[in-house]
C-alpha positions as CSV (number, residue, x, y, z in Angstrom):
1,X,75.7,51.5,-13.4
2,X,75.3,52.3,-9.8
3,X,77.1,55.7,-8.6
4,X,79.4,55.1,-5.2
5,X,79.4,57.1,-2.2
6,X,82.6,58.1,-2.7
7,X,81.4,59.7,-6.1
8,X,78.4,61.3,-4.8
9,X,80.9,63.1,-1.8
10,X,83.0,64.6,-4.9
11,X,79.8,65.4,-6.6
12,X,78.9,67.8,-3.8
13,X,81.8,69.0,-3.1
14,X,82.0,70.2,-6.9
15,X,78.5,72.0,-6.8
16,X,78.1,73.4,-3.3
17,X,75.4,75.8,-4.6
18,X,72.0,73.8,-3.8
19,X,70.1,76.7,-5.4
20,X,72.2,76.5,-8.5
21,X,72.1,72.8,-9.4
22,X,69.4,69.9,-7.7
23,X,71.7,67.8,-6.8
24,X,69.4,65.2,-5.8
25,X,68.2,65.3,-9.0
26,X,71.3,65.0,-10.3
27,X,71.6,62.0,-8.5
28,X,69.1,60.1,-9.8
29,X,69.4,61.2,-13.3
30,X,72.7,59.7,-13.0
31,X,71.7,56.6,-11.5
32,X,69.0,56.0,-13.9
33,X,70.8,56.8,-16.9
34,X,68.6,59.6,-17.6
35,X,65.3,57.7,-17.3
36,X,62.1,58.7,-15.1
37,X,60.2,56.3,-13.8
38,X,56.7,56.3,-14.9
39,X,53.2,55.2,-12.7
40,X,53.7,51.9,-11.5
41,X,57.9,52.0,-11.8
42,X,60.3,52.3,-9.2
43,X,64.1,53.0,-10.7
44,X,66.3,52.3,-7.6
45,X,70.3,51.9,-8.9
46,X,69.9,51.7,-12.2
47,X,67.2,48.9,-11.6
48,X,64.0,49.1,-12.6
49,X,60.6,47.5,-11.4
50,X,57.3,47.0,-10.7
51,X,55.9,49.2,-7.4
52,X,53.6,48.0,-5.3
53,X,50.3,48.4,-7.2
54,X,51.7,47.1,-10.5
55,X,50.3,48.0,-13.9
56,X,46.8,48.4,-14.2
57,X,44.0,48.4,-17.1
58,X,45.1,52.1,-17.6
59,X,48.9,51.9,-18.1
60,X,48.4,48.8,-21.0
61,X,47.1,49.9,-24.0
62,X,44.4,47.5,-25.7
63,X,45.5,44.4,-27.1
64,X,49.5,45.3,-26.3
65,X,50.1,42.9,-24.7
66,X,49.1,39.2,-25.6
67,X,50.4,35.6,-25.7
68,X,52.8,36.0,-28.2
69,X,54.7,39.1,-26.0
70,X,54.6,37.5,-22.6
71,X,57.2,34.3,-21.9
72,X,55.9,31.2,-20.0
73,X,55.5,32.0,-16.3
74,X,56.9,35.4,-16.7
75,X,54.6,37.5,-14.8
76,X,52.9,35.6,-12.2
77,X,50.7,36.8,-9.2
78,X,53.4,38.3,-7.3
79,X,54.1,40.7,-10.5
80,X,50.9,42.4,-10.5
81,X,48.0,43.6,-8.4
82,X,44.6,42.2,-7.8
83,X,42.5,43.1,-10.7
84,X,45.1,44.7,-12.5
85,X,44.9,42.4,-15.7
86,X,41.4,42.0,-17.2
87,X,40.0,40.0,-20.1
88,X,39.8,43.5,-22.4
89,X,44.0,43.1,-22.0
90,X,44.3,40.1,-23.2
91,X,44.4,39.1,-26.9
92,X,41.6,36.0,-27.7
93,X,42.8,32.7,-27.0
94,X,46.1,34.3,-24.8
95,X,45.6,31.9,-22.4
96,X,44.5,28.5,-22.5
97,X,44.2,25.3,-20.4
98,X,47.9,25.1,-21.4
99,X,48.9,28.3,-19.3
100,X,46.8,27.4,-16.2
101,X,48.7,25.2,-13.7
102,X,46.8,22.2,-12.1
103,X,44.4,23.4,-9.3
104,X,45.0,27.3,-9.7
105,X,41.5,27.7,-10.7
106,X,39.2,27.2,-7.6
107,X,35.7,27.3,-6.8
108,X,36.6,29.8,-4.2
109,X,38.5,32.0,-6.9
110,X,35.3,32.3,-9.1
111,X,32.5,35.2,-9.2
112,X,29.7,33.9,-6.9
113,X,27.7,34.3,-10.3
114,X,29.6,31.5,-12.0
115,X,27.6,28.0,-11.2
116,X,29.5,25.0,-11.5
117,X,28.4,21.9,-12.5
118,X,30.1,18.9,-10.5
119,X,28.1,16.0,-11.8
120,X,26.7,17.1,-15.5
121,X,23.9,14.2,-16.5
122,X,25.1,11.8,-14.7
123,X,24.1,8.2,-15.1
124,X,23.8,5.2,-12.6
125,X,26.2,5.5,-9.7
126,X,29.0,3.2,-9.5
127,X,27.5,-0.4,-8.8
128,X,24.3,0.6,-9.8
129,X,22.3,-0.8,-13.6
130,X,19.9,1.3,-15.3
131,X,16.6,-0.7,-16.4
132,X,14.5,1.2,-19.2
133,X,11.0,-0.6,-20.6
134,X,7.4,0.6,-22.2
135,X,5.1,-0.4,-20.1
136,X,1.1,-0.7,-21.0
137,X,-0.8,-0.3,-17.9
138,X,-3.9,-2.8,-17.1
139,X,-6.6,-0.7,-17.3
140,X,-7.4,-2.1,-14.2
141,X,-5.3,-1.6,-10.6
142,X,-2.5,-2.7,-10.7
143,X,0.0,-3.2,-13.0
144,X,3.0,-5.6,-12.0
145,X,6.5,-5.3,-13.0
146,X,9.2,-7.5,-12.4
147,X,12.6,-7.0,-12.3
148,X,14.2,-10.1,-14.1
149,X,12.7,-12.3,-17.0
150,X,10.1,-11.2,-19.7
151,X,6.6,-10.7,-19.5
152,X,4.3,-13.1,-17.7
153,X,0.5,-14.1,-17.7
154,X,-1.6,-13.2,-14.4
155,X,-1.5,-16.8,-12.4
156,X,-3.2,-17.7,-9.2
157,X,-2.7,-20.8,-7.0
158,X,-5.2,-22.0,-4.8
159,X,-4.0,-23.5,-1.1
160,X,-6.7,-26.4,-1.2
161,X,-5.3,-29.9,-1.7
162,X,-7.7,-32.2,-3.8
163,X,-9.7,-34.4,-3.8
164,X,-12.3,-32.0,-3.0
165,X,-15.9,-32.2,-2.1
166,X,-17.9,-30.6,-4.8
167,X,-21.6,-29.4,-4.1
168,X,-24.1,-29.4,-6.5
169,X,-25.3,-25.9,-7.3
170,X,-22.4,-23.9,-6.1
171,X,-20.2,-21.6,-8.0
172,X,-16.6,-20.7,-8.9
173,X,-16.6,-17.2,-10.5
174,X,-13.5,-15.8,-12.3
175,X,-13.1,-12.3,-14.0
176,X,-10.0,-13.1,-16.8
177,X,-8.2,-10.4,-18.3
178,X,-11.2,-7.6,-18.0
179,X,-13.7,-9.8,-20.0
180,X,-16.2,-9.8,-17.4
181,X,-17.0,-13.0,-14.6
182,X,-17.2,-16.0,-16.0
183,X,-19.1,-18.7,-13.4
184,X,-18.6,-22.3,-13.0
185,X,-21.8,-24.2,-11.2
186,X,-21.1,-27.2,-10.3
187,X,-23.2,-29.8,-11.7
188,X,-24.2,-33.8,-11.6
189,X,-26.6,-36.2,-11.2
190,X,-26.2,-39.4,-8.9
191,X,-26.2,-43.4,-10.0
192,X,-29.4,-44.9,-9.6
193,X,-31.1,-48.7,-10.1
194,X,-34.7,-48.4,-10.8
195,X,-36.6,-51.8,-10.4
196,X,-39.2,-52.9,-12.4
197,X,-43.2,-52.7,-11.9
198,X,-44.7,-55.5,-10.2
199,X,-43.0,-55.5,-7.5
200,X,-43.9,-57.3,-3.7
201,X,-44.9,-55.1,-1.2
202,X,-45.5,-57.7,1.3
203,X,-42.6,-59.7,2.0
204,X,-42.6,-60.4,5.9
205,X,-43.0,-64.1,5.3
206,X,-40.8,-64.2,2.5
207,X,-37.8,-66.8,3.0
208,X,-35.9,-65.0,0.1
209,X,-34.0,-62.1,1.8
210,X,-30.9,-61.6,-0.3
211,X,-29.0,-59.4,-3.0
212,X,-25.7,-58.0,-4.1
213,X,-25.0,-54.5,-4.2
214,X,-22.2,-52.5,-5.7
215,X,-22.3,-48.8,-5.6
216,X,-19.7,-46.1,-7.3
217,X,-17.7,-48.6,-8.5
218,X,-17.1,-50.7,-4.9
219,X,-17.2,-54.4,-4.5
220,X,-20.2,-55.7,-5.0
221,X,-21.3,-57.0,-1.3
222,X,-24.4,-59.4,-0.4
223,X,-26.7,-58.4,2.1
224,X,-29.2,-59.8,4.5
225,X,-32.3,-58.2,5.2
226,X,-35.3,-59.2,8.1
227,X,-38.6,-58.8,6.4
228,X,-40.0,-59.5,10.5
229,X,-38.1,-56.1,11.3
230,X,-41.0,-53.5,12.5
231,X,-43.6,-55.5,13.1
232,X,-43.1,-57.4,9.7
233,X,-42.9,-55.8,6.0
234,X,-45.8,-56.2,4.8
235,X,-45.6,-52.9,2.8
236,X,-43.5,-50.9,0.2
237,X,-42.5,-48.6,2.6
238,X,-41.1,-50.9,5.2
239,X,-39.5,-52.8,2.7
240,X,-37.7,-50.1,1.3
241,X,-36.7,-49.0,5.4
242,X,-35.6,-52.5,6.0
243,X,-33.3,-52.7,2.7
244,X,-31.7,-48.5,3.2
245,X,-31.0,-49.7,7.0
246,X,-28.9,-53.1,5.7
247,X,-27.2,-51.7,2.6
248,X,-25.8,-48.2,4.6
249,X,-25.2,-50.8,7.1
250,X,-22.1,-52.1,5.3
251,X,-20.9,-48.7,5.2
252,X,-18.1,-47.1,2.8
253,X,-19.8,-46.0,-0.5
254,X,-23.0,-47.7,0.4
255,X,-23.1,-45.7,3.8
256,X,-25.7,-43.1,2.2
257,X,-27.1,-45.2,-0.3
258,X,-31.4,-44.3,-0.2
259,X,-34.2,-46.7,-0.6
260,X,-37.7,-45.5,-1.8
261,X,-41.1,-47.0,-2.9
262,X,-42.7,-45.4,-5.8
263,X,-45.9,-46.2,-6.7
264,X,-45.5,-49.6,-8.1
265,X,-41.5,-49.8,-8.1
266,X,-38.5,-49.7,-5.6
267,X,-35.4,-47.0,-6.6
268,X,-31.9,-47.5,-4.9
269,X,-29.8,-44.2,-5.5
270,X,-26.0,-43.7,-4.8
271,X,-25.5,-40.8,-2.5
272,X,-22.6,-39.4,-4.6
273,X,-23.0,-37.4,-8.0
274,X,-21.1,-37.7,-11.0
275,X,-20.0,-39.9,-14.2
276,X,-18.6,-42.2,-12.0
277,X,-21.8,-43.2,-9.2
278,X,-23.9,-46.0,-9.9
279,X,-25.8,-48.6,-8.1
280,X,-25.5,-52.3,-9.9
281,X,-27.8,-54.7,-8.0
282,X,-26.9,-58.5,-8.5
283,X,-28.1,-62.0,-7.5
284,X,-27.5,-63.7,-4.5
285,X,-25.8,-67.3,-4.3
286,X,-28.7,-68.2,-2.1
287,X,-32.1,-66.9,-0.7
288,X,-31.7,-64.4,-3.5
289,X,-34.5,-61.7,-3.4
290,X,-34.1,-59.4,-6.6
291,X,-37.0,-61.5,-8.1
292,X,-39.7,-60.8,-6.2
293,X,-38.6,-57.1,-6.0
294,X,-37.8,-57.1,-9.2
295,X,-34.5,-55.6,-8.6
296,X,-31.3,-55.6,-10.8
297,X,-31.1,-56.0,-15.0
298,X,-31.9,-59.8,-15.2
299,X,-35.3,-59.0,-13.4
300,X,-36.2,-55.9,-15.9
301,X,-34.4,-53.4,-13.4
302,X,-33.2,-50.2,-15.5
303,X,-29.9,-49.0,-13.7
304,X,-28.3,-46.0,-15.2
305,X,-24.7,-43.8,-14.1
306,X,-24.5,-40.7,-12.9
307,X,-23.3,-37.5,-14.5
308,X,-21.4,-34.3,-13.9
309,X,-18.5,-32.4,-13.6
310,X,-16.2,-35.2,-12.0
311,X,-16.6,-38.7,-11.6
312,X,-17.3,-38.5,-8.3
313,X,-18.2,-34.7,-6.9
314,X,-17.0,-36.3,-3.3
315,X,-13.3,-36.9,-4.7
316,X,-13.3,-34.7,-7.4
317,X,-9.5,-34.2,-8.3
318,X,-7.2,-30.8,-9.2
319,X,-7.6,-32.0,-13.2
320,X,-11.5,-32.6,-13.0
321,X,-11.9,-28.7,-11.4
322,X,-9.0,-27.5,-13.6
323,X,-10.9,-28.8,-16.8
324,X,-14.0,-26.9,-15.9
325,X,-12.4,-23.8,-15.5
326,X,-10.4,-24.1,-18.5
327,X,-13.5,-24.8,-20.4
328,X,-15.3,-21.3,-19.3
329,X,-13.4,-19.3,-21.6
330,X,-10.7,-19.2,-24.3
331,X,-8.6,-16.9,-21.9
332,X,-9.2,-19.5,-19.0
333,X,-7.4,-22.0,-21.9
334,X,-4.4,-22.6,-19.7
335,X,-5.7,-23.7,-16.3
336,X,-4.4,-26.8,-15.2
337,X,-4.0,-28.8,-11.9
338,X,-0.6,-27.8,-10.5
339,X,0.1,-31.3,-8.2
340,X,-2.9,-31.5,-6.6
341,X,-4.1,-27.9,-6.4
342,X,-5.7,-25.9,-8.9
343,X,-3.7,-23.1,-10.9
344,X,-5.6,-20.3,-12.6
345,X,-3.6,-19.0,-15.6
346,X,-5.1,-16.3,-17.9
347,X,-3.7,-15.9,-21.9
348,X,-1.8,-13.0,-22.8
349,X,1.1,-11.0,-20.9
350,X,1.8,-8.3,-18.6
351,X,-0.9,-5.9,-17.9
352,X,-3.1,-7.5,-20.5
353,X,-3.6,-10.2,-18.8
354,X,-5.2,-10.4,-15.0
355,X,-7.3,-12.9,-12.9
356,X,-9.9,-11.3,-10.5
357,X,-11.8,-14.1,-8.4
358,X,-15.1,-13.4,-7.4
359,X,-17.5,-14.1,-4.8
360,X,-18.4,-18.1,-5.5
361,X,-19.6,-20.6,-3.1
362,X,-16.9,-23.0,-4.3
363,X,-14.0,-20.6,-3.8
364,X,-12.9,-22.2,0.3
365,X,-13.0,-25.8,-1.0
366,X,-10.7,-25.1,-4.0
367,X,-8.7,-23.0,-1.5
368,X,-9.2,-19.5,-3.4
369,X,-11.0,-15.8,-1.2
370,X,-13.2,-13.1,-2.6
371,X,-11.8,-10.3,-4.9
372,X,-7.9,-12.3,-4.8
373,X,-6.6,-10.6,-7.7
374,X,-3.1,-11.3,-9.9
375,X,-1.9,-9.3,-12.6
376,X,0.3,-10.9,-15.5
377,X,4.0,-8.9,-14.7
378,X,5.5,-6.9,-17.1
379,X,9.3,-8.2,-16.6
380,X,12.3,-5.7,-17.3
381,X,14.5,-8.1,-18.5
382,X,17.2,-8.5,-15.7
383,X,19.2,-11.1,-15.1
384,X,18.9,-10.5,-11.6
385,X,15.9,-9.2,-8.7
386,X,17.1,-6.1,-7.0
387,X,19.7,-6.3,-4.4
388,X,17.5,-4.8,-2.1
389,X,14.2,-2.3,-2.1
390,X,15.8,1.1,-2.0
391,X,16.0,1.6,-5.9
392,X,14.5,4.3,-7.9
393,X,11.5,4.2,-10.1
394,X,10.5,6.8,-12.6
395,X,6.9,6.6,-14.6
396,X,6.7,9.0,-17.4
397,X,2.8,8.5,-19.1
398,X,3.5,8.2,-23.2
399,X,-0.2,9.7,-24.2
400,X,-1.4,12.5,-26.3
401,X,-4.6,12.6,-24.0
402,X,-2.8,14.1,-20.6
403,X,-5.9,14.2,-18.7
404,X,-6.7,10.2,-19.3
405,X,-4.3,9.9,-16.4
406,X,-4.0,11.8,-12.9
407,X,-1.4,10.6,-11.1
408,X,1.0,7.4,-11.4
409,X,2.5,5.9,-7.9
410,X,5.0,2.8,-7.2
411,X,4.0,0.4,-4.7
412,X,4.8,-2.7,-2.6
413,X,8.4,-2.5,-4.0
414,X,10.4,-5.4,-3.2
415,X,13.4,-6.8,-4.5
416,X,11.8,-8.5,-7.2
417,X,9.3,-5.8,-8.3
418,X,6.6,-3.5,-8.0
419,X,3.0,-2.5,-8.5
420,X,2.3,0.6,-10.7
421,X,-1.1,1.8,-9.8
422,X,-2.8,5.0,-11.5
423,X,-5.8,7.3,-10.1
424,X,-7.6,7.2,-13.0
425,X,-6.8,3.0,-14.2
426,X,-6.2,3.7,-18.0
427,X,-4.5,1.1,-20.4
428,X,-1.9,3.7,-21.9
429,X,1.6,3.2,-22.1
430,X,4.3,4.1,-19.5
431,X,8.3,4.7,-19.8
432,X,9.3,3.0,-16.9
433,X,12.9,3.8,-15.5
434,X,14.2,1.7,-12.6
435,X,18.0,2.6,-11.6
436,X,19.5,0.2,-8.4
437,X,22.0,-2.1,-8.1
438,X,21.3,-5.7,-9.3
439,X,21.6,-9.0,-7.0
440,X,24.7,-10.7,-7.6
């Protein structure tokens, strides 16, 4: 209990000797009910507490004071100094995420030693889908992925529309899936009628100067020829002039037709190769001539079809080319006319599977260049292409051989895939990683 000032006034007036008896002291004594105030402690009427400076590591004795001894929020940071309470004062477990109000541990309240981790293995962002697949590389540059659907075969389309005008003796040349090129030549032989011996060489007074032709298939068409033309033909060779000039004279399929004189026989030959040419010479109605030239089957003519890779090598059609192809090799199997272009499709999927064109003579006409190149894709299995190209890719080789492969890059991304390519082009698996938001 606190001493008034009217008490201390009798106080000294009872003990004027200041030598005799510390009144001060006396004071105090009396105001603290006999208690001295220790480091730390301020006793100031009758009340104790904490000085400025607090209680520090050397006034608490080890493990004194723990959880169990201190009430909730009954010392907080106005009670004691900076650094006055360390973790060799308090008892394991004394304080727990239970005792630690919401936001009073900072960043800026840590040792500068203390790292924190804001975003510990964090996945996708927010809108973003993680794509994960084992890839097997082509062996060969480069290795296609696609981001939605399953694996693929390598496919090409050529830009040339059919029919197309096939030459005999040029090439298409294909390379499927790493087996090496595999060469188309494009083959036939033309239709040709090819009269019978005996034959007139002389027919410039003939009055018989007429025959019906039909060649590749067209209407058969009756001609007239002038055995006076060139001074008169009066010899196989201007016989055979006089009948090329009429025949090409009635132009379509008969344009090119050719007319020789061999030896002792005339042979009339389709300009066109294939299963379909042919040249079927037939009697006239009147003034017919095939007699004397011994042209056409009644008059012991032999007149055979051509043959070749289409029925006519003029026309030839998507199917016919596709066929050919097809028929090269068992990986060429699926080829087929796509409308009326051709479409190249090798067997097998993803980066076993590639198409490498080479340099053929046919490869314009068909609509195909030099060294064109597809790879079969390796699809991750989205439901969607990429929503745009910014998205991540991560390669990660799966080989217990780490020098069969140098370096592994991502190229021509775009929103529905990439190329892998590799500096040394191995066919070893890959752990492809692709993290992006999808299309909607």
């Amino acid at each position: 209990m606190a001493i008034s000032d009217a008490d201390k006034a009798k106080l000294r007036e009872m003990c004027p000797a200041a030598s005799e008896v510390d009144l001060g002291q006396l004071i105090q004594d009396a105001e603290s009910g006999g208690l001295t105030a220790g480091t730390g402690l301020d006793i100031t009427e009758g009340v104790m507490s904490i000085d400025d400076g607090g209680v520090d590591t050397t006034q608490l004795a080890a493990d004194a004071v723990d959880g169990t001894k201190i009430a909730d929020d009954a010392i907080d940071s106005e009670h004691y100094a900076a650094g006055s309470i360390d973790n060799e004062h308090l008892a394991d477990s004394a304080v727990d995420t239970e005792e630690i109000a919401d936001g009073a541990v900072t960043a800026a309240k840590l040792d500068s030693g203390i790292a924190l981790v804001t975003n510990p293995l964090a996945g996708p962002a927010e809108g973003e889908t993680l794509l994960r697949k084992q890839v097997t590389l082509a062996g060969a540059n480069p290795t296609s992925v696609a981001i939605a659907g399953a694996d693929d075969a390598a496919t090409l389309l050529g830009t040339g529309e059919g029919s197309f005008a096939l030459t005999v003796g040029n090439t298409f040349i294909v390379n499927p899936n790493g087996e090496g090129e595999q060469t188309w030549t494009v083959a036939g032989t033309a239709g040709v009628s090819t009269g019978d011996t005996g034959c007139s060489i002389d027919m410039s007074a003939a009055l018989d100067n007429k025959l019906a032709i039909s060649v590749d298939g067209d209407e058969a068409e009756e001609v007239t020829f002038d055995w006076s033309a060139g001074g008169g033909c009066d010899s196989g060779a201007k016989i055979a002039a006089e009948m090329q000039t009429k025949i090409r004279a009635l132009g379509g399929k008969k344009a090119l037709v050719t007319v020789v004189h061999s030896t002792d026989h005339y042979v009339v030959t389709s300009a066109d190769f294939g299963t379909a040419s042919a040249v079927n010479i037939t009697e006239a109605a009147s003034s017919n001539c095939t007699e004397e030239l011994k042209l056409g089957a009644t008059f012991g003519a032999s007149e055979a079809a051509g043959t070749g890779d289409a029925a006519l090598l003029s026309e030839a059609t998507a199917a016919e080319c596709a066929a050919k192809i097809a028929a090269l090799d068992a990986t060429l199997a699926n080829t087929a006319a796509e409308g009326l272009k051709v479409r190249l499709n090798a067997t097998g999927t993803g980066g076993s599977s590639s198409l490498v064109v080479g340099n053929g003579t046919e490869n314009t006409e068909l609509g195909f260049t030099n060294t064109q190149a597809d790879y079969g894709n390796v699809g991750m299995g989205a439901g969607h292409d990429m929503a745009n190209a910014t998205y991540t890719v991560l390669l990660t080789p799966l080989t217990n051989d780490p020098g069969s492969v140098d370096v592994l890059s991502v190229y021509n991304k775009a929103t529905t895939g990439f190329d892998i390519y590799a500096e040394t082009a191995v066919a070893i698996p890959v752990e492809v990683l692709v993290v992006g938001a999808l299309a909607s």
